[in-house]
Every structure is written in C-alpha cells, then in structure tokens.
N, C-alpha and C positions, 0 to 999 in steps of 0.2 A: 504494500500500500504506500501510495507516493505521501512524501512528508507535507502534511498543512502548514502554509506559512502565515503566520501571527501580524498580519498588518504594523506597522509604524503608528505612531502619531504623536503629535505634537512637542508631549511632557517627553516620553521614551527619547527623541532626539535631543531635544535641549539637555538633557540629565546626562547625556555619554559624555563616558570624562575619558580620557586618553588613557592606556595602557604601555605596557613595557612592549607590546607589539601592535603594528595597527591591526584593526578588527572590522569585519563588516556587520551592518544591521540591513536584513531584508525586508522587503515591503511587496515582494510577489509581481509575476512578469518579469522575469532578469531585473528589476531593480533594486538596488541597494546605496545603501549609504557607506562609506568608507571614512572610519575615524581613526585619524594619524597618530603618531607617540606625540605629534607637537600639540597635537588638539585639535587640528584641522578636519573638516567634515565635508567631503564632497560626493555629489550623487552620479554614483556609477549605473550602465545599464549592459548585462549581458545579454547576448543573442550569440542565435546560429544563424548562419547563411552562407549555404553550398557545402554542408554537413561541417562547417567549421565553427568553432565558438570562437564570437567576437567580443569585444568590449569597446564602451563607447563614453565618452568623458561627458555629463550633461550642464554640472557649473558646482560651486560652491554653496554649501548652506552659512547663513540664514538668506544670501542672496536669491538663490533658488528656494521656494517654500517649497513641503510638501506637496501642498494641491499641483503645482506647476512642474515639479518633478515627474508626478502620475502622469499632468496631462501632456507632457515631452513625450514620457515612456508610449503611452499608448499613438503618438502621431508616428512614433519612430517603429509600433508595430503594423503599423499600417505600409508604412514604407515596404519592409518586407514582405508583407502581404502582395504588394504588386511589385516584387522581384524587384527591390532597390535597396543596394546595400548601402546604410546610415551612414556607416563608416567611410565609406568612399567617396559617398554624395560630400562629407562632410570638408576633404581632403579638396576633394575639388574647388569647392566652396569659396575653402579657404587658400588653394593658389588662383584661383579665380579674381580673390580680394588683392592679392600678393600684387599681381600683375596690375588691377587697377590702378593700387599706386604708385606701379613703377611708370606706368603710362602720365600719371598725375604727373613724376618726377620729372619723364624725359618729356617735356612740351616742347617745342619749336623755340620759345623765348630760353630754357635753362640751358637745351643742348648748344642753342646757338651761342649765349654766354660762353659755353665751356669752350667752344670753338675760335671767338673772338681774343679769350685770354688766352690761348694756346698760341694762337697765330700771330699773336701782336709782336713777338721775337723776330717774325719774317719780314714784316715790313716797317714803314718809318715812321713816327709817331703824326704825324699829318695825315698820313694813309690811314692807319689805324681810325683816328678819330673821322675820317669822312665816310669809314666800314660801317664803324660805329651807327652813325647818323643818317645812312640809309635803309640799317635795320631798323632804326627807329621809327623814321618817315614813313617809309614804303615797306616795311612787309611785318612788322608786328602788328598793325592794325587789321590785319586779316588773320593774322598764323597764329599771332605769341600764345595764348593757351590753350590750343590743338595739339594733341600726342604726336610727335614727329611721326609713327608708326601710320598715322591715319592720315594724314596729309596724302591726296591727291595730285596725280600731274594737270587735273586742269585746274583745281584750285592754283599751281603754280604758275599756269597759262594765265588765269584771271589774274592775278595781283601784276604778272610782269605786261598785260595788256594797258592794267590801269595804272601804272607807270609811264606807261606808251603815249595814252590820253591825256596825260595832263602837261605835254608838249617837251616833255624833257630828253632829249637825244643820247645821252649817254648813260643814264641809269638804269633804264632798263635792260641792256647788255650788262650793266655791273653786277643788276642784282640777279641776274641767269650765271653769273660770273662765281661769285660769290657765294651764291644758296648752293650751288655744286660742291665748290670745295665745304662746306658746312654739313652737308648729307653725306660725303666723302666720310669726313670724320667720325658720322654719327655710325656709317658701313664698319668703318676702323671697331669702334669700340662694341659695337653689334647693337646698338640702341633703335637700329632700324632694318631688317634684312635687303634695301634697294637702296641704289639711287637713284632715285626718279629724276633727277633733275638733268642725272646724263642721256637720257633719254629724250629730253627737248632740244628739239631741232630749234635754237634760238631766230636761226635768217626765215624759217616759217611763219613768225609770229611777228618780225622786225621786219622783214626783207632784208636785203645787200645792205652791208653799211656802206656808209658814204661817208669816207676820211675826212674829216673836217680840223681844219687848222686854226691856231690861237691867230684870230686879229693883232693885228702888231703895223707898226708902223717903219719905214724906211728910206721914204724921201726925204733930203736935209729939212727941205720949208717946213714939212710937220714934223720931222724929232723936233727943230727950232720951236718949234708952236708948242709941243707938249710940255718940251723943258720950261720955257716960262711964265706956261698956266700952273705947273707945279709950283713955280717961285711968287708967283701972285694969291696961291691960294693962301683964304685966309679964314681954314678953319682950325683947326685941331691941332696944336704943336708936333706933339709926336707923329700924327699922320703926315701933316708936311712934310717931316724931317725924313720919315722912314722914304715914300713919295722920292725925297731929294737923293737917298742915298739909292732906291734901288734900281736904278737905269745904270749905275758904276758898279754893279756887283751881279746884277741881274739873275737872281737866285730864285725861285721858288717863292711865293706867296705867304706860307708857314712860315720859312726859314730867315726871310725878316722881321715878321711879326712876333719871332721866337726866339729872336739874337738874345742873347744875355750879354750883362758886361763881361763877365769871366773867360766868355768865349773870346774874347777880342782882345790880343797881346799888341800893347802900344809899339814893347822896343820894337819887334819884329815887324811891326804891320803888316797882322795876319790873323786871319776867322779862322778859327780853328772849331768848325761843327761837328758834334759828337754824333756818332752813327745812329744813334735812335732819331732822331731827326733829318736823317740822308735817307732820299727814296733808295741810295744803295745800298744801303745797311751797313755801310762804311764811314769813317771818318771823313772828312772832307776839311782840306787847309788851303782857303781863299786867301790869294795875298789881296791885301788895299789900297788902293794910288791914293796921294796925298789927298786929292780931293775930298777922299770919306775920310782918313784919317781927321781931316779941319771940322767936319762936319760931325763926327765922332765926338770930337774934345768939346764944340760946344754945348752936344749935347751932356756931356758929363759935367758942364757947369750947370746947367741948367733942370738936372735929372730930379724927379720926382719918387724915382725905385731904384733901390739898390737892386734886384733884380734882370728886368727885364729893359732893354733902351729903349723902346717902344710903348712905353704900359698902357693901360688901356685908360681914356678920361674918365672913364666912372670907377673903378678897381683898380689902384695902382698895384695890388699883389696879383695883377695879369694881364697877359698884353692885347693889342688889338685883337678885336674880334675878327673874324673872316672876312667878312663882308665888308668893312669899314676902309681898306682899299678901294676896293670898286665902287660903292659910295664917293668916297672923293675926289673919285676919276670923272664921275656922271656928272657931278656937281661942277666941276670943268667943261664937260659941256659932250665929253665922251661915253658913248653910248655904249656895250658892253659887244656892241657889231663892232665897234669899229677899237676898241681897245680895250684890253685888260692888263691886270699887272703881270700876268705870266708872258704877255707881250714882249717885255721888257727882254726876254732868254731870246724870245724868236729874233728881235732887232739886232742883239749882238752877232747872234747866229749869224744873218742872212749880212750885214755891214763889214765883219772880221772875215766872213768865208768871200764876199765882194774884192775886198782891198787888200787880199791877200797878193802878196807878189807883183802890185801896183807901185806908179810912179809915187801917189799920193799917199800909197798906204801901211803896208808891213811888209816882214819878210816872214810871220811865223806858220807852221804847217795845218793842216787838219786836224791833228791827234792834239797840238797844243787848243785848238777852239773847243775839243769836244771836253780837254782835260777840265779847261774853267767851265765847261757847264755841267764839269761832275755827270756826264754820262757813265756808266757804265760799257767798260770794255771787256767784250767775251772771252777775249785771248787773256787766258790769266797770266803767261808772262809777259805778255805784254802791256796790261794793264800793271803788274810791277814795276817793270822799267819806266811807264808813264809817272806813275806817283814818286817814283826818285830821282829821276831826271827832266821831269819838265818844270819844275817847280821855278826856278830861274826864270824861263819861257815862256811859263805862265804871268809872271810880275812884269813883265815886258810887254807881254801883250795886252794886259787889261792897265798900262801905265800909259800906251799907245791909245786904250778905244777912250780909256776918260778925257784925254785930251782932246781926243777928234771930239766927244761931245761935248765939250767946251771949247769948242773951234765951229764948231755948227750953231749953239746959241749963241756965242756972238758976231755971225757973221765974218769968221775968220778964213774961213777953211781954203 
C-alpha cells in the first residue's frame, strides 16, 4: 500500500528549524519543501519525464507561500500532461532572457561606441571627432537603440538615402564608409553573424561619384583681394589672426584651430604637430617664415590662454569652433563655392607646383611640395629619406611662397 502523504500547512512550515542535515517536508505531487543547516527553506518539485526523475527549483519561502507553491506545482503538472518538460521549458526561458539582454547590450549606439574608441588610434583627432558627429547626426537617430543583430540592409538603404536628401554630397558615402568598418568589428567580436553593410552596392543608391574639389583661389588679383579682406576684417581677434596666419602654413582646418603654444618652438621656428592631430598618424615639423613667427609673438602678447593660440571668444579653455573659419570667410563676402579655409592647401599646391622651375619662381621638387603638405608617402623608404632630408627644402620653400604672398598683396610681384 502506497504511503499517504500528510499535507503541509502553514504552522508545520514556519516551526522547521534547521538540523545538522538539511531535511525535506512533503506536501504531495512531487512537492516539497527543502530546509537547509543554515535555515533556509525552498520549495522543490519532483517529477518524471521520459521515465527519468526530475527536479525542478520553484523559489524560496516565505517569498513563495504555500497556496502558490501548490498552485506552481499543479501548472507545472499540466505541462507534462501535454508532453512538456518544466525543466527544459524552464532552461530555455531563461537563455531566452540571457540573450534578450545581450541584445539590450549590443545596440547599434554601445557597439558603435566600442568601435569608435577602438578606432580613434587609426586616425587623427579631427577625423575622429567628424566620425564622431556623423554618428550622431545621421545614423543614431534611426539605429542607436536597435540590437545590431536586427538591423536590416534596407533600414541601412533608408538612413544613407536620407542622408542623400538632405543635399549633403559626401556623407552619405562616409557613412556606407564607416557603418562597414563598424559591423566589421561587430563580425570581429561575433556580436552580429553578417555584414550587411558589405553587401551594399553604395554607386546603387549614390550613383558614380563625381570628384569634387576644394574651391580655392589662384589668380594674383584674388589671393590680393583675399589677403586684405582678411587684414580689414574686423571681427574676432583670434579668428583674424588665425585667418592671417593660415595662407603661410596652409595646414588643415583642425590643425590651426588646435595649435597650442607648446607646439611652437620660437628658437627653431618650427610647428612641431603631434601625431594624434596628423590625418597621418604621424608627427609633423612645419618650419615658419618670419612672417608667422611676427604674427606668433604678437599674438603671445596679446594671448588670452595659456593653452591654445586661437581660443575660442566664448571659452578661453578651447579653441575655435569649426565653423567659425568659414563664418568669417562668408562675412568677407566669400561664399563657401567659391572659398574655404582648406582652400588655402589647394593654393599653395597648385602656385608652388606652377612656379616650380620658373624665371619668377623656385627651384624646389615635387616631393618637397607634397613634404609641406604632410601628404603621406606610400614608399616607406622613401617617405624616411623625405622627413630627414627635406626638412632644409622645406624652410626654403614655404620662406619663398610667404614672400610671393607678400609680393602679390602688395603689388610687388
């Protein structure tokens, strides 16, 4: 005769007091309670399913009451009733939960994060910060809290269309550019099994690009005209000065607005830019014709930041903003067709590669034009022999272009 089991209740449970082993109290239907050496009481439920004995964790007392223990046990008899093992459902369940937060974790905005600061090593703190600000602009406001896992290629067709429409010519290739190497990484760490992004045909969605070059100016009458709407402008200290100095050094946009004094060795008269700032992920050592060097000292009388020589009018602990160049170019009367400050690289460019080997003009090579504009050279020895031996030919030659453009505004040349 099978043993009759003596129901539970209420007093029976509160009263178990802990023993020198734990003990179980039954309540009938595989359920029982299990009380520890420590005093702990939780309510277990045994079964069979596919002639095996299981056990199955239901929660802790007094959290679980009696009444809700029976009525667990009796849902979970049901379950095997229609051939479903508790235990497994339960496993599932609970990698089921597992992975919803990993999906919670890896969104589009955390993976791209982890991808941003991994990559910032690769390029120049300018680059980085325009990476930055086009995830922000253009593709968080569609993606950032979407599991990367679930992202779509034509969700990625829409965001890089309406990039398309809002008349902007280069970012939408950045950001097909850019969301690749991003799902790259995500492929790397296995947070997504594809790259969907290699998979877009970007000239599908763009058509043929059409190489478009920085406006820039090169006839004497207009460098003359540019050079002394910058000398009449009469906003902003540091924007003029900066304005004054970057037609003699013709550097990058960032890389004036982000001079420090430290970078700038008087005795030697020489920019000495630290590679996190070089689109080449290199140092870079600008020599200076007197011209900036004059322009240099009085700005160091006159400086507002120990920091930065440019600092910005509203925050002297940082310097011009981006756009505060272009700003007061237009306010000149220069429209962003027809000039910008990256201008300033192309005019050297296209003047020093002109009057190379001229009556009027130098004697220096190619490799020294490309040296001052800090291109990168593919030949790594040759791009060694460049940085130790042009360095002389480089101070010659940007000693030669400042002059011409101080021979061109004043009607010398």
């Amino acid at each position: 005769m099978a043993r009759m089991t003596i129901q539970l209740n209420a007093t029976k449970i509160k009263e178990a007091r802990p023993k020198e082993k734990d003990y179980k109290l039954f309540d009938g239907g595989g359920l029982y309670l299990l009380v520890t050496t420590s005093g702990g009481k939780h309510w277990k439920f045994k079964y069979r399913f596919n002639g095996k004995e299981k056990k199955l964790s239901i929660g802790a007392y007094p959290e679980i009451s009696l009444v809700s223990a029976r009525s667990k046990r009796e849902k979970l008899k049901t379950l095997i009733a229609e051939g479903i093992d508790p235990g497994e459902k339960k496993k599932q369940a609970k990698a089921q939960a597992i992975q919803t937060e990993i999906k919670k974790e890896n969104t589009f905005y955390n993976v791209s994060q982890r991808w941003l600061k991994n990559y910032k090593n690769t390029v120049s703190e300018d680059q980085h910060i325009r990476i930055e600000s086009l995830f922000k602009n253009h593709l968080y406001p569609a993606l950032k809290n979407r599991p990367i896992d679930e992202i779509t290629r034509l969700e990625i067709i829409s965001v890089i269309e309406q990039i398309k429409e809002k008349g902007k010519a280069d970012p939408p290739r950045r950001a097909h550019m850019y969301l690749k190497k991003a799902y790259r990484y995500a492929v790397t760490h296995e947070l997504t099994p594809h790259n969907i992004v290699a998979d877009i045909e970007i000239k599908d969605i763009l058509g043929k690009k059409i190489k478009q070059h920085y406006p820039t100016l090169t006839k004497e009458k207009d460098i003359k005209g540019l050079l002394n709407a910058i000398d009449s402008y009469t906003g902003d200290y540091a924007t003029k000065m900066a304005l004054k100095i970057l037609p003699y050094v013709f550097v990058r946009s960032y890389n004036i607005r982000y001079m420090e004094w430290k970078e700038i060795d008087f005795k030697t008269k020489e920019w000495i830019i630290p590679a996190n700032k070089m689109k080449t992920k290199e140092p870079f050592t600008l020599p200076l014709p007197q011209q900036v060097i004059e322009h240099l000292n009085e700005l160091k009388q006159n400086a507002t930041s120990s920091l930065y020589v440019f600092p910005s009018p509203i925050y002297k602990d940082r310097p011009l903003s981006d756009n505060t160049l272009n700003i007061a170019l237009k306010r000149m009367g220069y429209a962003k067709e027809e000039f910008v400050p990256h201008g300033f690289r192309a005019m050297f460019s296209t003047i020093a590669n002109e009057k190379a080997n001229t009556k009027d003009g130098h004697s220096y090579t190619g490799e020294v034009i490309e040296a001052c504009l800090a291109h990168n050279e593919k030949n790594q020895v040759k791009a060694a022999y460049n940085r130790s031996n042009y360095k002389e030919a480089m101070r010659g030659l940007m000693e030669w272009y400042a002059n011409y453009l101080d021979e061109v505004k004043n009607d010398t040349v």
